[in-house]
Structures are given as C-alpha cells and as structure tokens.
C-alpha positions in Angstrom: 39.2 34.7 -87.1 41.0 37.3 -85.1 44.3 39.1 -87.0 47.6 37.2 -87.1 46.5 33.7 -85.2 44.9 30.5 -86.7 41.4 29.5 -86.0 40.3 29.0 -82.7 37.6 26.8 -83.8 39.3 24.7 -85.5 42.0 23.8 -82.4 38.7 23.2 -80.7 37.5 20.7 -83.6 41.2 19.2 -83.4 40.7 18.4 -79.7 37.7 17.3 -79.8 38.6 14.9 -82.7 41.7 13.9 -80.2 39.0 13.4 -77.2 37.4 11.5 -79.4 40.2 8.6 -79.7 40.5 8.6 -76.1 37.2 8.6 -74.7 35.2 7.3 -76.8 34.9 3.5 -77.9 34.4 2.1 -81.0 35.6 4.7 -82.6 33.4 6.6 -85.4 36.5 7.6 -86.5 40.1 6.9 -86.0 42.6 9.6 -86.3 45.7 8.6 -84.2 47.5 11.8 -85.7 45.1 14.2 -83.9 46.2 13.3 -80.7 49.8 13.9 -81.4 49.1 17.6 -82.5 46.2 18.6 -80.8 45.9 18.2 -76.4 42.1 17.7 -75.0 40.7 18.9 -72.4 39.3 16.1 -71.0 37.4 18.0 -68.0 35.9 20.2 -70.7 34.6 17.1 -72.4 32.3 15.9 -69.3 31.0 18.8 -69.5 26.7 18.5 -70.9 28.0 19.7 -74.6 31.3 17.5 -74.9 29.4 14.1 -76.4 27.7 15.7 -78.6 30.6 18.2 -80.0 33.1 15.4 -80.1 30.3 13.0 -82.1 29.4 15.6 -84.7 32.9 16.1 -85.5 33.8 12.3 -85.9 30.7 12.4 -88.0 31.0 14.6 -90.3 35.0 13.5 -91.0 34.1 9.7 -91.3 31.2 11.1 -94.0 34.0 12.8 -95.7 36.4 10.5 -95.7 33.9 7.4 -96.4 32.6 9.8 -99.8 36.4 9.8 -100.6 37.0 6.9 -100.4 34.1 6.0 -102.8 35.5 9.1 -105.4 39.1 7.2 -105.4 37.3 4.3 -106.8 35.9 5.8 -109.4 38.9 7.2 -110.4 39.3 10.6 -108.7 43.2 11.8 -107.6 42.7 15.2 -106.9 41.2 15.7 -103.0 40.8 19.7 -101.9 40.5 20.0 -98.1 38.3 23.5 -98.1 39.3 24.9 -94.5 41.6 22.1 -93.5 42.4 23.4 -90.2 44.1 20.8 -88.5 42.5 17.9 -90.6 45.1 15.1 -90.3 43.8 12.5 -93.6 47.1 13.8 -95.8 49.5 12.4 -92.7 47.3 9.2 -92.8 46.7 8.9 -97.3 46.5 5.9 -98.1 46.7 6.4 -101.9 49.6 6.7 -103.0 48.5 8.8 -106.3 45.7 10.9 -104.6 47.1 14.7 -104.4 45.7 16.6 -101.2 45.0 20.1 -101.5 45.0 22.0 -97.8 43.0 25.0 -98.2 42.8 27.7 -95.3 44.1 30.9 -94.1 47.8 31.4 -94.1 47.6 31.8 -90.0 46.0 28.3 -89.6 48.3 26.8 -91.9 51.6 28.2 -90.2 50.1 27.0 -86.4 49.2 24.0 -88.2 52.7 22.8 -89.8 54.5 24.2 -86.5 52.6 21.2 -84.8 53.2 18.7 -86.7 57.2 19.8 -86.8 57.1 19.6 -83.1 55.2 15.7 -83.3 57.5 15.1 -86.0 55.1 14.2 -88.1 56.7 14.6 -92.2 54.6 16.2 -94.5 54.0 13.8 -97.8 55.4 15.1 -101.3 51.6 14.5 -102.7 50.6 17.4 -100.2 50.0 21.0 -101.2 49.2 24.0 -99.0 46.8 26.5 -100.6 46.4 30.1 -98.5 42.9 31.4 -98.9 40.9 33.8 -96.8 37.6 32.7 -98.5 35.9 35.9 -97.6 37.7 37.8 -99.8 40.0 35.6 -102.3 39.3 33.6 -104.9 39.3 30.0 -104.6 39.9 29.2 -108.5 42.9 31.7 -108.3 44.6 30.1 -105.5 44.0 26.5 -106.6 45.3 27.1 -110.0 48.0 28.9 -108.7 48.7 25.8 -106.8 48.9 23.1 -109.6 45.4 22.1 -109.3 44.2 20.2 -112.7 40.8 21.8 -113.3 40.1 19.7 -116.3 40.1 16.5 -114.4 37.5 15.7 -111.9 38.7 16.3 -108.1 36.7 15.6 -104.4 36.3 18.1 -102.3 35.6 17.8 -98.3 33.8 21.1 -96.9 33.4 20.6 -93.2 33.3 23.0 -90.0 33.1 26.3 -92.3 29.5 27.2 -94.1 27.8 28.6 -91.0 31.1 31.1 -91.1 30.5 32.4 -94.3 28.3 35.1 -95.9 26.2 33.8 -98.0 28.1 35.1 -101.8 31.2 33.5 -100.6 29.3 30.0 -100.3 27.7 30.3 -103.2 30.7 31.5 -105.2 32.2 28.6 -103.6 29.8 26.0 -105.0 29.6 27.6 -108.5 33.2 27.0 -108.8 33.1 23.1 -107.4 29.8 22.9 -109.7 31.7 23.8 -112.5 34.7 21.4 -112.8 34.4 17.8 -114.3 31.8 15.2 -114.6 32.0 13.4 -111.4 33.4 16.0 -109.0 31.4 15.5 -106.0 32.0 17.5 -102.1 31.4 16.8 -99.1 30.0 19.2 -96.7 27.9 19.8 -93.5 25.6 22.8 -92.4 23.6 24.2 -89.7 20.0 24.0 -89.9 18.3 27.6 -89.4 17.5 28.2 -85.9 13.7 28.8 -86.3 13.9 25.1 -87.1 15.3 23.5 -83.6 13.4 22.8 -80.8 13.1 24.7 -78.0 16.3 22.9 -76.6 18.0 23.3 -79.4 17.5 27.2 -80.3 19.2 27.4 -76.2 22.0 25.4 -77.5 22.7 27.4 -80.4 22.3 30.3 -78.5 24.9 29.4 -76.3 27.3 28.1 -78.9 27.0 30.6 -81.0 27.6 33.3 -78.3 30.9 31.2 -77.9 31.9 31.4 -81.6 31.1 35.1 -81.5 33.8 35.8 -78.6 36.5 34.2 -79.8 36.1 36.4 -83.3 34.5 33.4 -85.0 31.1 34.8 -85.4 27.9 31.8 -87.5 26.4 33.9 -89.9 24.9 31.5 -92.7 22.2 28.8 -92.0 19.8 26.3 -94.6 16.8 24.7 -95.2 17.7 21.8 -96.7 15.1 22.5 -99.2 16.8 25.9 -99.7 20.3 24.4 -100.2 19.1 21.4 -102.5 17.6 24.8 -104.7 21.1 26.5 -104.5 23.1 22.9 -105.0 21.1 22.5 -108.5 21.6 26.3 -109.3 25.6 25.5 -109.2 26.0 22.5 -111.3 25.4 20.0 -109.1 22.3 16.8 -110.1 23.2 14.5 -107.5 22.6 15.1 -103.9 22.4 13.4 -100.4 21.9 15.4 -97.3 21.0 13.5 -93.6 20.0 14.6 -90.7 20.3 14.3 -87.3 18.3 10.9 -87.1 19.9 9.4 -90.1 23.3 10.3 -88.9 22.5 8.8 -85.8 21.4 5.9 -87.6 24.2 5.9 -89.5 27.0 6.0 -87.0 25.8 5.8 -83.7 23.7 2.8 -83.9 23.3 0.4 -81.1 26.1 2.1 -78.7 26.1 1.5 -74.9 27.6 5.2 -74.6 24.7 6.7 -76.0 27.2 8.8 -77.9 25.2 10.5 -80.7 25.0 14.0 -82.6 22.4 16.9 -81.5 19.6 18.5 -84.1 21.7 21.3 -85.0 24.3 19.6 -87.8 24.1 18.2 -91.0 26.1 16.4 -93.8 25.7 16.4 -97.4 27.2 15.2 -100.4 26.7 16.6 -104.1 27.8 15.5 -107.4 28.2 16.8 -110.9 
C-alpha cells in the first residue's frame, strides 16, 4: 500500500462486491451497503476477468460470514475483521451482543469511515476500529489496546490479505489466533502457489499479479494446502476445512444459468482451536 492512502485493492474488492448486487442474480451474497459506499465500474466488469473477480469475492465473504454465523451459535461475541477494508457486515450485524473488531491500516480506515459519513450510513456502538499495519505491528498489542477480551473465545474473518504478507507476519498472525480460547476458529482464503495452476492459470496470475504490483500492492506469500494444514497445526489450531476451486464452485455456484463461478487460483479455509 502506497504512503498516506487506503488500499487500492481493497476499493477494487468493495466494487466488485457492489458489481456483484447489481449484476449478478441470485446473489451469493447480499451486501446492499456496498453499493452505497463503493461505485462499480460496470464496463470494467464485462471485461474476461470481471465474473470471476466479482465471484471469488462474494465467495469468500459468504464463507466468512456463513462460519460466523455458525461461531454465534455456539456462543462466540467477539468477531475481529483482520484487514476489513471496506467490509460492510458491522453496518448490517444482526446480533445485537456480537462486538466487531475492524482491523487495518489507519489510511483505509479514515477513507473508509469518510464513505460511509458521506452515505450516511451510522457506525453501531458494538463497533471498534483497531489501526494495524500488520507488517510491522503487533496484532495482540493493538487488540488489547482495543478492549478485546482475550480470555474469551472470539471469530476471526481473514480474507483478501495472506498473499500480501511475508511469510513471519502470517504466521505470527496465526500463532496469536491459535492461542486464544477453546473454540476460536478464522476464516480465511489463500492463493495456491503458482507452480500449481494450469497453464491458463499461471497467465492469469501473471497478469493480476503485475496489476497488484503497480498499484504498490505487490503478492508475495502463496500455499500448498498441505503446507498450510502443517503450519495451521503448528499454531494451535486441530480443526480444519479448506476447499477448493471445485468445491467452492459446488458450493455456491451450483446449477446457475450465468455460469458465474470462481477460477483455480483462490481458496477458503476455516480453522478451529
């Protein structure tokens, strides 16, 4: 992320997610806020990429939320947003007693809240903003800083940020979230390492990763899911889930006559202590 602006990336995601209400129908995932903070391009989503962009990110935030939803029933009132960006679920809670946690950068957040003065959208007194630059702070510092209850179990969402990251800083990350309470579970997705994708694919990620890169976003951190099950384990974690391309598919995308669907490159995960 360049100096003194929010994410690019994640206005992009924001869009998309807004694209995604308009375009798009049934909806994978309904976020009538997003289209009130972010504006789509519309043209840019008829473009060859624009499906699939706009199906991975209603994907992997109707994962999240779903996995939620499940933690609140068992109990869980503590939700951390790891990189919210322009995530819209604490304008939308529907739990009264569930206490949201906004982590990102200080620049993101500012653009972020300046939207949603100008859509008028009021931010709910369960909501707390925690600034992190989570390649160089620490995340248990700013979260107890912040009133987060580390005794008690707590979900956390992880999306649109891994591939970002050095590797420390994701595995710092996960030794933290490994650490809290019985039943403290995240939700996350990934990139699979290039060497992995078809020959299509590895041209995709070429060219979106050569778009990341010059707009100061640079990928740096991809898994074999193998790998990352070994990792997971190593940081506390005994219960894990992670799908792929055709089980997200199957999962969401099932039976459309859009043929809206994700590509190979993304996938979800979720992990429990």
């Amino acid at each position: 992320m360049r100096e003194g602006r929010g994410s690019t990336t994640a206005e992009r995601v924001a869009e998309r997610r807004a694209a995604h209400q308009i375009l798009d129908k049934p909806l994978v995932f309904d976020d009538p806020i997003a289209v009130k903070i972010a504006e789509p391009d519309l043209d840019r989503e008829s473009t060859l990429l624009g499906p699939f962009l706009r199906a991975a990110f209603a994907a992997r935030s109707r994962f999240a939320e779903d996995e939620l939803r499940l933690a609140v029933s068992r109990g869980i009132r503590q939700y951390v947003i790891l990189g919210a960006g322009y995530d819209t679920f604490a304008y939308r809670n529907p739990f009264a007693d569930l206490r949201v946690f906004e982590v990102d950068h200080p620049a993101t957040q500012e653009s972020k809240r300046r939207r949603l003065e100008e859509a008028q959208i009021a931010i709910p007194p369960q909501t707390v903003y925690v600034a992190i630059d989570f390649a160089s702070m620490s995340l248990d510092e700013a979260l107890a800083a912040s009133g987060f209850d580390t005794s008690a179990p707590s979900f956390f969402s992880w999306l649109g940020v891994i591939p970002y990251l050095e590797l420390p800083a994701i595995e710092t990350t996960l030794r933290y979230v490994g650490s809290l309470g019985r039943g403290t579970a995240i939700a996350f997705d990934y990139g699979s390492s290039p060497s992995a994708l078809s020959f299509t694919g590895r041209i995709v990620f070429e060219h979106m990763s050569r778009r990341v890169a010059a707009a100061g976003e640079p990928w740096k951190t991809f898994f074999d899911p193998a790998d990352l099950e070994t990792l997971l384990r190593r940081s506390g974690f005994d219960t894990i889930e992670d799908l792929g391309p055709a089980e997200i598919n199957a999962r969401y995308f099932a039976g459309r006559s859009d043929g809206l669907r994700i590509g190979e490159m993304m996938r979800i995960a979720k992990a429990l202590v």
